[in-house]
Biopython code that builds the backbone (N, CA, C, O; Angstrom):
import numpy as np
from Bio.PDB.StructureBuilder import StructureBuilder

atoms = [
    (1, "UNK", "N", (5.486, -121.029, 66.474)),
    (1, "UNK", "CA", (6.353, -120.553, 67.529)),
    (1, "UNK", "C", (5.947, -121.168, 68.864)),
    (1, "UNK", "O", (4.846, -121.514, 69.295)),
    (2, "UNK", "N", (6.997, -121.195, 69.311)),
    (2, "UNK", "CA", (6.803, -122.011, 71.034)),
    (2, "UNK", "C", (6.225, -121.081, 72.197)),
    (2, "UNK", "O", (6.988, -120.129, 72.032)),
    (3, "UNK", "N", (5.590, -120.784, 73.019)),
    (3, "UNK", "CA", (5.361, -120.025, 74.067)),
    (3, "UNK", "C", (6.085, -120.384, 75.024)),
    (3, "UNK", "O", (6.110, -121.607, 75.161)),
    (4, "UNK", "N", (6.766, -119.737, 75.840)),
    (4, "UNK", "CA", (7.709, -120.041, 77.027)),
    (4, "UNK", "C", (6.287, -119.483, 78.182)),
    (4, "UNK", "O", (5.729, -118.392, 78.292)),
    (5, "UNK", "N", (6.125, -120.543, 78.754)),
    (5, "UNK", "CA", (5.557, -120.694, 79.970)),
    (5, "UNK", "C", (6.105, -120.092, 81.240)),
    (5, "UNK", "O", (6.849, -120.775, 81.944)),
    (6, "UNK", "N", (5.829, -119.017, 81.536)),
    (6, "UNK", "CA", (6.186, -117.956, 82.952)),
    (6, "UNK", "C", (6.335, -118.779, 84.373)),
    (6, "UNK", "O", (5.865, -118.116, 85.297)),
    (7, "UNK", "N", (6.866, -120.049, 84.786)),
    (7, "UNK", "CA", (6.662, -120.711, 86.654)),
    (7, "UNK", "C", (6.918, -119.528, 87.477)),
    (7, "UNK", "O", (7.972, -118.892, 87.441)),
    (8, "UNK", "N", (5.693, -119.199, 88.379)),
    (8, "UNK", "CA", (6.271, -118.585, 89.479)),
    (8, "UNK", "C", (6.973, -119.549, 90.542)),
    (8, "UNK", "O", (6.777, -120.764, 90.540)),
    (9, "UNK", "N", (7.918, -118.813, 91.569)),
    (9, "UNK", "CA", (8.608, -119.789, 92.321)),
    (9, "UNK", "C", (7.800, -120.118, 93.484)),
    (9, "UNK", "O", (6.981, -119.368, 94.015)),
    (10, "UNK", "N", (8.157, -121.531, 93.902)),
    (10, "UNK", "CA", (7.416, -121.506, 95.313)),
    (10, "UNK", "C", (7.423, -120.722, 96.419)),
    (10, "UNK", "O", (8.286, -119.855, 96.279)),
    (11, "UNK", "N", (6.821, -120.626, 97.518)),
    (11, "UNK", "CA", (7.135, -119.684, 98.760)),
    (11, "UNK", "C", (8.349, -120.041, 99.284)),
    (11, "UNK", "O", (8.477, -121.261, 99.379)),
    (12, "UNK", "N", (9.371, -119.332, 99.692)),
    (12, "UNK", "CA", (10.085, -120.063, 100.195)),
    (12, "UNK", "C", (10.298, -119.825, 101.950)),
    (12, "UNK", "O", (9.783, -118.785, 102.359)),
    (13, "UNK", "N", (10.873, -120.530, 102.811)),
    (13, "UNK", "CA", (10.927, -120.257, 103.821)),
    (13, "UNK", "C", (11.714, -119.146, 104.487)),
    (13, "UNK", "O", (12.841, -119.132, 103.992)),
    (14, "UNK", "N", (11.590, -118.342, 105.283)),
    (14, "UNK", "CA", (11.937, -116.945, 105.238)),
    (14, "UNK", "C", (12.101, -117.461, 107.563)),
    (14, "UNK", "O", (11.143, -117.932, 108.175)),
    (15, "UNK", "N", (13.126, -117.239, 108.059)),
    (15, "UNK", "CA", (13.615, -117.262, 109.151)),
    (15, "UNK", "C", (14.094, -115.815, 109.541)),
    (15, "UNK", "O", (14.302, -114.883, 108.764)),
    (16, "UNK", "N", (14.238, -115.827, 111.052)),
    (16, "UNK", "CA", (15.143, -114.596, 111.879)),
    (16, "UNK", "C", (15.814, -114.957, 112.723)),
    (16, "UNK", "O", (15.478, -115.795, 113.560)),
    (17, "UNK", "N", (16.852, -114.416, 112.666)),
    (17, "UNK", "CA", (17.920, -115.449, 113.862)),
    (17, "UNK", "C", (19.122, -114.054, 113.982)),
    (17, "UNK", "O", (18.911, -112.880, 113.678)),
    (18, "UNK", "N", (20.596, -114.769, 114.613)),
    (18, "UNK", "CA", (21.183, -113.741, 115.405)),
    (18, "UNK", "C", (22.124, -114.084, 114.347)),
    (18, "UNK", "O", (21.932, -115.086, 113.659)),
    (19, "UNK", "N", (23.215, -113.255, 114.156)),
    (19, "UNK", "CA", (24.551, -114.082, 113.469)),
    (19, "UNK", "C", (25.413, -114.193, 114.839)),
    (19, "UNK", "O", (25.560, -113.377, 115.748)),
    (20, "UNK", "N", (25.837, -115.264, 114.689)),
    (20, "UNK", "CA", (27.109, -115.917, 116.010)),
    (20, "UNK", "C", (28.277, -116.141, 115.385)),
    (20, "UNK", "O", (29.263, -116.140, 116.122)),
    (21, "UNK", "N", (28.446, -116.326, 114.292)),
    (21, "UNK", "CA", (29.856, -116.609, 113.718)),
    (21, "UNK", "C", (29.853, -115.620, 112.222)),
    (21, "UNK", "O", (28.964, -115.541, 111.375)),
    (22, "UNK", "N", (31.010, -115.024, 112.267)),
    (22, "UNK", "CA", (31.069, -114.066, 110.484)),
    (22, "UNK", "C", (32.736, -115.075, 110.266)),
    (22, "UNK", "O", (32.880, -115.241, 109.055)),
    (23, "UNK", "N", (33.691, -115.602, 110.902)),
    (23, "UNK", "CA", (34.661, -115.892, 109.966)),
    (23, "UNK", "C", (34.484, -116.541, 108.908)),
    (23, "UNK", "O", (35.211, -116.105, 108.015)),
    (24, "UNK", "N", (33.826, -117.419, 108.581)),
    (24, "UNK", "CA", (34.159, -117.954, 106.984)),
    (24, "UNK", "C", (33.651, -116.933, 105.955)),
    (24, "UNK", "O", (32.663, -116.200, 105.983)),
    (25, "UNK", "N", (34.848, -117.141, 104.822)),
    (25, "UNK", "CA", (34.219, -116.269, 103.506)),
    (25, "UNK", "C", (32.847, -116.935, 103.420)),
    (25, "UNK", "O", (32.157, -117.942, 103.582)),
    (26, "UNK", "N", (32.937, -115.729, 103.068)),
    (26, "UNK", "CA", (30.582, -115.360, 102.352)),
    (26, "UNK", "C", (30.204, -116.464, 103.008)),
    (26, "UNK", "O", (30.186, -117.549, 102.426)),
    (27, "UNK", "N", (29.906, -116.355, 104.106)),
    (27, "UNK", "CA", (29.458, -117.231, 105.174)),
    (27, "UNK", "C", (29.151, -116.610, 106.491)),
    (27, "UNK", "O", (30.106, -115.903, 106.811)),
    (28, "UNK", "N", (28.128, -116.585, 107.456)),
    (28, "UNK", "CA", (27.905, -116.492, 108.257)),
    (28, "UNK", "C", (27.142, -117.553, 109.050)),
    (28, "UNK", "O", (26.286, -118.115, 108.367)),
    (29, "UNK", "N", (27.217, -117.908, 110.124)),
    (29, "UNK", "CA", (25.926, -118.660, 111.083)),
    (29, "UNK", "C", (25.362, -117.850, 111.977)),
    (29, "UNK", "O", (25.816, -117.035, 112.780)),
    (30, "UNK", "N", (23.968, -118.329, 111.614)),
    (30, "UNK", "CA", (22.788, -117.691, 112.173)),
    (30, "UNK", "C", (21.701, -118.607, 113.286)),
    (30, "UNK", "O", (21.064, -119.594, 112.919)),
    (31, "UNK", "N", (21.669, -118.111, 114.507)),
    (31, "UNK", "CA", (21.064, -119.100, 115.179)),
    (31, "UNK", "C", (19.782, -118.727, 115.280)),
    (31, "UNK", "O", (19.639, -117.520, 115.083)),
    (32, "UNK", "N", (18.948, -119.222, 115.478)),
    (32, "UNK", "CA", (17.810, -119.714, 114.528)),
    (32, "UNK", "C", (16.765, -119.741, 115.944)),
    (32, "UNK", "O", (17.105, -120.844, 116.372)),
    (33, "UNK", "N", (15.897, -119.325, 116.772)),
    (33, "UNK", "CA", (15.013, -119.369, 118.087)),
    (33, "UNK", "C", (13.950, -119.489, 117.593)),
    (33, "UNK", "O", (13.508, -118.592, 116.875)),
    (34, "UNK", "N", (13.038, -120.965, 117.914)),
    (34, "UNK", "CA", (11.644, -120.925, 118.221)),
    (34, "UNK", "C", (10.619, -121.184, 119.566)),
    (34, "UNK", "O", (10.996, -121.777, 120.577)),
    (35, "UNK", "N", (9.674, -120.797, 119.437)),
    (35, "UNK", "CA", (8.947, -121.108, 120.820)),
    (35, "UNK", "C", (7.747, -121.956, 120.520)),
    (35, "UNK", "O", (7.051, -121.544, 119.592)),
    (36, "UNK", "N", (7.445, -122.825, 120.993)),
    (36, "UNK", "CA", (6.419, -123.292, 120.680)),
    (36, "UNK", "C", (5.762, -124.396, 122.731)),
    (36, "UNK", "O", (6.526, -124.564, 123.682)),
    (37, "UNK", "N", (4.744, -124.708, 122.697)),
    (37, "UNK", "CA", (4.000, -125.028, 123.676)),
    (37, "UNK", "C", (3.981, -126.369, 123.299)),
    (37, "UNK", "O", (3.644, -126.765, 122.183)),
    (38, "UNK", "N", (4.525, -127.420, 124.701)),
    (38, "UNK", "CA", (4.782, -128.525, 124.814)),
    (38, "UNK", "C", (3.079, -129.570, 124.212)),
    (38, "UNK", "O", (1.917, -129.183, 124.330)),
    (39, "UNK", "N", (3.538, -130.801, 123.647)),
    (39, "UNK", "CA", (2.145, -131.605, 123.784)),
    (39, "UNK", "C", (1.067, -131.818, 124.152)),
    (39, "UNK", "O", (-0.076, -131.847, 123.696)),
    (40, "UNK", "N", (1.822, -132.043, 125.506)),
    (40, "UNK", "CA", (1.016, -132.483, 126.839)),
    (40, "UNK", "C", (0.722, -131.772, 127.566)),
    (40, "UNK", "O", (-0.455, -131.646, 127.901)),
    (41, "UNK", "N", (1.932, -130.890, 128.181)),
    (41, "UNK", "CA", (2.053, -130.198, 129.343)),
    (41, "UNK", "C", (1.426, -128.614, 129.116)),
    (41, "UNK", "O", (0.889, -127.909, 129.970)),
    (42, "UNK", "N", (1.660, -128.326, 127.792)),
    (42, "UNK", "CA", (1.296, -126.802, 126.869)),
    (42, "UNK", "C", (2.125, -126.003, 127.690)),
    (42, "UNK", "O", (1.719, -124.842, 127.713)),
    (43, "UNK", "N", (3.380, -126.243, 128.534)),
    (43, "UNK", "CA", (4.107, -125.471, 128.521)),
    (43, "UNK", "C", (5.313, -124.772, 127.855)),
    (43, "UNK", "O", (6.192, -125.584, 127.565)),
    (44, "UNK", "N", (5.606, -123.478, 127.525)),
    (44, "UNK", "CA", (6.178, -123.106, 126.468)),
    (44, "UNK", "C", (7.508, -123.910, 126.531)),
    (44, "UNK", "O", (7.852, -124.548, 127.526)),
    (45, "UNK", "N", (8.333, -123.809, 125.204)),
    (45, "UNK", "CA", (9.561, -124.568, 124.812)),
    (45, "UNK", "C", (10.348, -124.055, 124.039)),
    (45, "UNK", "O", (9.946, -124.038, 122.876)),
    (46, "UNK", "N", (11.632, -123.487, 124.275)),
    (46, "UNK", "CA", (12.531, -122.717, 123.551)),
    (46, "UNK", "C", (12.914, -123.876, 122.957)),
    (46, "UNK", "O", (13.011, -124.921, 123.600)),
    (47, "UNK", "N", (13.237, -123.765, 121.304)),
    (47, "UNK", "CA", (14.454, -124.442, 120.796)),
    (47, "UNK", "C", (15.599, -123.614, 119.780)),
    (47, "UNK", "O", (15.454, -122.472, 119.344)),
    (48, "UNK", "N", (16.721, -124.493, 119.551)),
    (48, "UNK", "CA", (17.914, -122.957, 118.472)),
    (48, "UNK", "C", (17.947, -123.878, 117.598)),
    (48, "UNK", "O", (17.311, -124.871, 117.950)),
    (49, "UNK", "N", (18.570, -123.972, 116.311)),
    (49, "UNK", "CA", (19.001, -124.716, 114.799)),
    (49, "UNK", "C", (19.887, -123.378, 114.680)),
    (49, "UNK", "O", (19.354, -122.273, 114.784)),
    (50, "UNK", "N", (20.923, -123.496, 114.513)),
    (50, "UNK", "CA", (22.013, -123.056, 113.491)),
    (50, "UNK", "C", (21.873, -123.105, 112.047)),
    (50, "UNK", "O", (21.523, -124.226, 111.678)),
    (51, "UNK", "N", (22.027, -122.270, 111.104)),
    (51, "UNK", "CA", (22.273, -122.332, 109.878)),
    (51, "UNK", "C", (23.723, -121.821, 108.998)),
    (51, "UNK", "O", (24.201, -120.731, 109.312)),
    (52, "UNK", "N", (24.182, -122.384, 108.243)),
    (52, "UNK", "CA", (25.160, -121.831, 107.636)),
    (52, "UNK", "C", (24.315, -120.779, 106.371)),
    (52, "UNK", "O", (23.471, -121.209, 105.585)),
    (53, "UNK", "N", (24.696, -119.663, 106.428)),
    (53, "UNK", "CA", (24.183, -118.931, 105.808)),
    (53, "UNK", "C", (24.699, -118.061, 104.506)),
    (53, "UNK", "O", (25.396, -117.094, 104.811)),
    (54, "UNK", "N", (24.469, -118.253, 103.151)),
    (54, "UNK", "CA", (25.220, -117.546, 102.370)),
    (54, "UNK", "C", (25.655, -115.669, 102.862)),
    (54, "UNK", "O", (24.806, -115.193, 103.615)),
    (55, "UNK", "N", (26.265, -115.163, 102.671)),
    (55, "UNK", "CA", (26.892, -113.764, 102.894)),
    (55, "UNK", "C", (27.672, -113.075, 101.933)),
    (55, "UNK", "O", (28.802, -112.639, 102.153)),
    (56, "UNK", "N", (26.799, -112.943, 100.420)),
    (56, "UNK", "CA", (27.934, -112.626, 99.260)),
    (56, "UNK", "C", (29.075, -111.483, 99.673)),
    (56, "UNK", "O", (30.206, -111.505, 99.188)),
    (57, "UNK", "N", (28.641, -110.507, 100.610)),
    (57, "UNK", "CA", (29.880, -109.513, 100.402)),
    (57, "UNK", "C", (30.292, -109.309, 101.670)),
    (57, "UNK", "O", (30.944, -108.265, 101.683)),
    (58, "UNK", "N", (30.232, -109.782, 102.715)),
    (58, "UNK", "CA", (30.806, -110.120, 103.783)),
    (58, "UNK", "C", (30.638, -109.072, 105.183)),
    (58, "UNK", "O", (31.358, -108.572, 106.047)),
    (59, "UNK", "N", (28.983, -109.110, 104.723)),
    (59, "UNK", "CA", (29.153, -107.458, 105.089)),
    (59, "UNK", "C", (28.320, -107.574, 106.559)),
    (59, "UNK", "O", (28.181, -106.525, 107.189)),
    (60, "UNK", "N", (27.676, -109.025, 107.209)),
    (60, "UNK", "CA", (27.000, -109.026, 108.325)),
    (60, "UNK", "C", (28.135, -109.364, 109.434)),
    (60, "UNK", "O", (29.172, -109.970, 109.163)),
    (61, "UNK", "N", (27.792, -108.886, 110.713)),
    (61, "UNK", "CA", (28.541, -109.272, 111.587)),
    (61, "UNK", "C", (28.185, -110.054, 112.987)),
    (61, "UNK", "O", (26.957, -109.963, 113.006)),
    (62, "UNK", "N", (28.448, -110.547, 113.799)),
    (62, "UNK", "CA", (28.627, -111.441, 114.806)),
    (62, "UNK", "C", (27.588, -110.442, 115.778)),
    (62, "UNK", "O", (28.110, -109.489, 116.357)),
    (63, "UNK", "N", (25.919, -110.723, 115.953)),
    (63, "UNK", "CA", (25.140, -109.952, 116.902)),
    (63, "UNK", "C", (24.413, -109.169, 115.813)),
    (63, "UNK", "O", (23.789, -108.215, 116.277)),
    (64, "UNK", "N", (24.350, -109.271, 114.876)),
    (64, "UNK", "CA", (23.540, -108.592, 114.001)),
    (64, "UNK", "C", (22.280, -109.523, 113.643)),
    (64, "UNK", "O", (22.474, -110.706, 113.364)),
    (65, "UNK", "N", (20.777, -108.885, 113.657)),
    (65, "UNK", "CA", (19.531, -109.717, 113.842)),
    (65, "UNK", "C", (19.285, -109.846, 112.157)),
    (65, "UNK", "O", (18.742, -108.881, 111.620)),
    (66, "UNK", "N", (19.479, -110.431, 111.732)),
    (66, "UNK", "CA", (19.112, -110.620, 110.318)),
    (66, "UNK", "C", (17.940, -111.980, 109.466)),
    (66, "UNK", "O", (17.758, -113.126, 109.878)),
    (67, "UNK", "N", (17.442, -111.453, 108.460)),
    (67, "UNK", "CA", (16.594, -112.465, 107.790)),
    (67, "UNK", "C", (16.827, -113.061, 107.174)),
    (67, "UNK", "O", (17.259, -112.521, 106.155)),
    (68, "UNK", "N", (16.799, -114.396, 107.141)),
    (68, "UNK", "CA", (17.321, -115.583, 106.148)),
    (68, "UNK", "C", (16.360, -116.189, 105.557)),
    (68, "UNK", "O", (15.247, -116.295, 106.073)),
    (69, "UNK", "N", (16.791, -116.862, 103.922)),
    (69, "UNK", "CA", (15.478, -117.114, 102.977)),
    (69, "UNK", "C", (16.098, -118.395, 102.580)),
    (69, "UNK", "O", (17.278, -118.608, 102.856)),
    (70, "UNK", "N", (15.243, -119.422, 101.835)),
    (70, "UNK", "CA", (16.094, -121.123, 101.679)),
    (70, "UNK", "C", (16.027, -120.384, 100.581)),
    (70, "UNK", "O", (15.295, -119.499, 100.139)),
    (71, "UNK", "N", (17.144, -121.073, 100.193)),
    (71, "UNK", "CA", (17.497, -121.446, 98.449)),
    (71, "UNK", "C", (18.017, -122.465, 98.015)),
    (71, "UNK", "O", (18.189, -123.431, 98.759)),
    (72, "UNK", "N", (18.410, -122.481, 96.625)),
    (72, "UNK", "CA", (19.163, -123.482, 96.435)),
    (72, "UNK", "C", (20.686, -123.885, 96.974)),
    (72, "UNK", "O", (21.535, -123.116, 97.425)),
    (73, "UNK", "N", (20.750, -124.975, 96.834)),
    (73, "UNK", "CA", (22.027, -125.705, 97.943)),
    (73, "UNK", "C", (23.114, -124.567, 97.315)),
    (73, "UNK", "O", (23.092, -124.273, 96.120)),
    (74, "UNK", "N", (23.939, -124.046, 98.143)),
    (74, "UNK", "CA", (25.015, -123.737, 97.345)),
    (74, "UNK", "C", (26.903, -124.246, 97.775)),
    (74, "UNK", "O", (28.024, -123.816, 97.500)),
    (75, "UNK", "N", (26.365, -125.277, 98.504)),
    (75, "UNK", "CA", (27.600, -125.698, 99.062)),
    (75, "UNK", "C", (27.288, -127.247, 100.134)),
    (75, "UNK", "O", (26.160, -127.413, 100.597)),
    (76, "UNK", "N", (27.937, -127.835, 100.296)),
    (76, "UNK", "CA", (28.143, -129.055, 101.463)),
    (76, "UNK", "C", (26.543, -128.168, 102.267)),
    (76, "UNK", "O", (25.441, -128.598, 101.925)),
    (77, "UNK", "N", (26.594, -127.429, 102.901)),
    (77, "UNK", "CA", (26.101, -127.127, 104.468)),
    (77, "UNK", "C", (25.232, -125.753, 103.954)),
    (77, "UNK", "O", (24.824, -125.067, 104.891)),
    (78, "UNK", "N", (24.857, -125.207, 102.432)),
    (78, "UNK", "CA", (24.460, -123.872, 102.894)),
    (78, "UNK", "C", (23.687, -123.909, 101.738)),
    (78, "UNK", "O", (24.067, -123.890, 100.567)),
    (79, "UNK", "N", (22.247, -123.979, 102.317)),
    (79, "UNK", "CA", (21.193, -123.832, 101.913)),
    (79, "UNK", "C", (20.203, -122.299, 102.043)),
    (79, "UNK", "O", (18.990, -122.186, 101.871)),
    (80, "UNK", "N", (21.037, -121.416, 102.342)),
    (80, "UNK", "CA", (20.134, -120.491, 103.070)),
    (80, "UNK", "C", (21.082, -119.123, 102.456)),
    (80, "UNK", "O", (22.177, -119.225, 101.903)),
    (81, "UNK", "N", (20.306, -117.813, 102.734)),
    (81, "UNK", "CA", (21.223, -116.636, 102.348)),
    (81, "UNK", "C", (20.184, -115.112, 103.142)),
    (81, "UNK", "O", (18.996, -114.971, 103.430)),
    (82, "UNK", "N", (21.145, -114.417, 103.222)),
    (82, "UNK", "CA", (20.624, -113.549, 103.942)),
    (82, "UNK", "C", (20.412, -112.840, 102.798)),
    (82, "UNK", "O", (20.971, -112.680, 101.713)),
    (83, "UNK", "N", (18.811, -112.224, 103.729)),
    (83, "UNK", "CA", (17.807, -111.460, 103.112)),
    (83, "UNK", "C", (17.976, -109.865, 102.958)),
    (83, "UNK", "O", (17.876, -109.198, 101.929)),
    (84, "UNK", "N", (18.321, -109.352, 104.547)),
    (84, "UNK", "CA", (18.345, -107.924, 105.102)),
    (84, "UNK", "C", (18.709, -108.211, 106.565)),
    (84, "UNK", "O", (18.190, -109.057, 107.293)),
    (85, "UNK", "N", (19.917, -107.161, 106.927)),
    (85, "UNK", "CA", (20.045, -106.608, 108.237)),
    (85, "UNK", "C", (18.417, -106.116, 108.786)),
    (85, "UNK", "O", (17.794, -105.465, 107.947)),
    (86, "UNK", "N", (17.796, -106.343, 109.939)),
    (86, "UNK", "CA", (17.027, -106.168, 110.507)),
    (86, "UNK", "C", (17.323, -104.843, 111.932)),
    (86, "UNK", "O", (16.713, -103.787, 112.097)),
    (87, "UNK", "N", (18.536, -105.464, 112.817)),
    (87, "UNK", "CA", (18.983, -104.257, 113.739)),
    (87, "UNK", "C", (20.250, -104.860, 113.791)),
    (87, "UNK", "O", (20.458, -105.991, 113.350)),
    (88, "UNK", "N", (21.405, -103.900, 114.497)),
    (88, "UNK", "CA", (22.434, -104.034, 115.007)),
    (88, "UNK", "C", (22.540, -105.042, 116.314)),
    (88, "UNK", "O", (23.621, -105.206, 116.881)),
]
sb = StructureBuilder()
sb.init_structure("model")
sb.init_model(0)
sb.init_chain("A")
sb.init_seg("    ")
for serial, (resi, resn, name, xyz) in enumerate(atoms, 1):
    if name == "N":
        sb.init_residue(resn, " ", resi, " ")
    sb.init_atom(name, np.array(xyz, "f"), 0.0, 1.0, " ", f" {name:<3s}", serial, name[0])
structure = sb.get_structure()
């Protein structure tokens, strides 16, 4: 008999961002804020990334702080899916 070998999955990357857009089906965009301290100068540095975000039941809305996890591709642009509402 064969043994089926158990893979755990890798870590995957786990983000927090705002939702800014709910119109597309099971879709939301989530903008994405980091801070980090310049090279040179070590002064701080806001940056945003947008994500298209999976949304199976359509249930986040536009200002809602939510957690996003990578997954597999599931479309042109959407690599990502929400985790949990965090706050209103």
């Amino acid at each position: 008999m064969k043994e089926i070998a158990v893979t755990e999955r890798k870590n995957r990357k786990i983000r927090s961002g705002v939702v800014t857009s709910d119109r597309s089906n099971k879709t939301v965009t989530v903008q994405v804020e980091r801070q980090f301290a310049h090279p040179l100068y070590t002064k701080q540095i806001k940056r945003t990334k947008k994500y298209q975000v999976h949304d199976e039941n359509n249930e986040y809305r536009v200002g809602d702080l939510v957690r996003i996890m990578e997954t597999r591709p599931l479309s042109k642009t959407k690599r990502w899916r929400v985790l949990e509402r965090v706050e209103n």
